[in-house]
N, C-alpha and C positions, 0 to 999 in steps of 0.2 A: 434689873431692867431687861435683860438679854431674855430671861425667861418670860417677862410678860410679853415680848412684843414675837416671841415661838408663839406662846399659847394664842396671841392675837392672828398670826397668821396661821394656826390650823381651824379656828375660829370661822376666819374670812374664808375658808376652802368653801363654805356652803354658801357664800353668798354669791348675787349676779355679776359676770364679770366686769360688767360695767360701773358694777358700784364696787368691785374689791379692787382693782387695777388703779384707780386713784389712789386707793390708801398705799397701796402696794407701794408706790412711786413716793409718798410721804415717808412712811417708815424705811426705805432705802437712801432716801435723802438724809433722814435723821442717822442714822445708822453710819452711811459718811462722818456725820459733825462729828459723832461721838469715838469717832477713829475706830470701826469697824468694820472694814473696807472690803473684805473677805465675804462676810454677811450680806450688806449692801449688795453686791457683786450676783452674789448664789441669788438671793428675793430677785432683785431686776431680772434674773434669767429665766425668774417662774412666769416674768407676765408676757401672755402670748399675742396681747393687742399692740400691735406697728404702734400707735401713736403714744401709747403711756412709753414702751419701751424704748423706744427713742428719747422721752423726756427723762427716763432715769437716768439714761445715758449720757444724757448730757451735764445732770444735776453730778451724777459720779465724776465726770472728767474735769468741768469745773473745777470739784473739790481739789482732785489730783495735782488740778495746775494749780491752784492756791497754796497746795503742800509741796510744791517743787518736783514734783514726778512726773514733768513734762512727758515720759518716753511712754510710763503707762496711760496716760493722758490724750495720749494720739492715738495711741492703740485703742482705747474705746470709743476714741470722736470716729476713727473710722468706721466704727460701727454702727453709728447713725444712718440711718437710711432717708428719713423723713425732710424735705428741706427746708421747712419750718425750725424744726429742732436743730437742723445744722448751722443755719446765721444765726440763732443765739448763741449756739455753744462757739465758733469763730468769733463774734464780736467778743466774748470774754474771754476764749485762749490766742486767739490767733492766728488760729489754723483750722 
């Protein structure tokens, strides 16, 4: 699965950002589920649009606080900028 979803994202390098940054944010979320958190992490850092990147950020810290890694958890909520993205991601950790 690791390999299709590389070849998916050199694939996406030719499309418009507005239509790869969505998936971007999908496949980074999935990529969380699947305990790949490394991965997840490096994709979120390729998308260079404020608003998807903020919502990865928030789908990845989520995850984190679901998996008890509260510390790294904060550490990415603070990286939210958007504050849209930041009262969801508070109303499910906390902070």
């Amino acid at each position: 699965a690791k390999k299709i979803i590389q070849e998916s994202i050199i694939a996406l390098s030719e499309v418009n950002e507005f239509a790869r940054f969505p998936i971007y944010v999908s496949i980074s979320t999935f990529l969380m589920e699947c305990g790949e958190r490394e991965d997840s992490i490096e994709l979120t850092y390729k998308i260079t649009n404020p608003e998807f990147y903020d919502e990865a950020l928030t789908f990845i810290s989520t995850a984190m606080m679901k998996q008890g890694d509260k510390d790294e958890a904060l550490r990415i909520a603070l990286e939210i900028k958007d504050s849209k993205w930041k009262i969801k991601q508070e109303r499910f950790t906390g902070f």
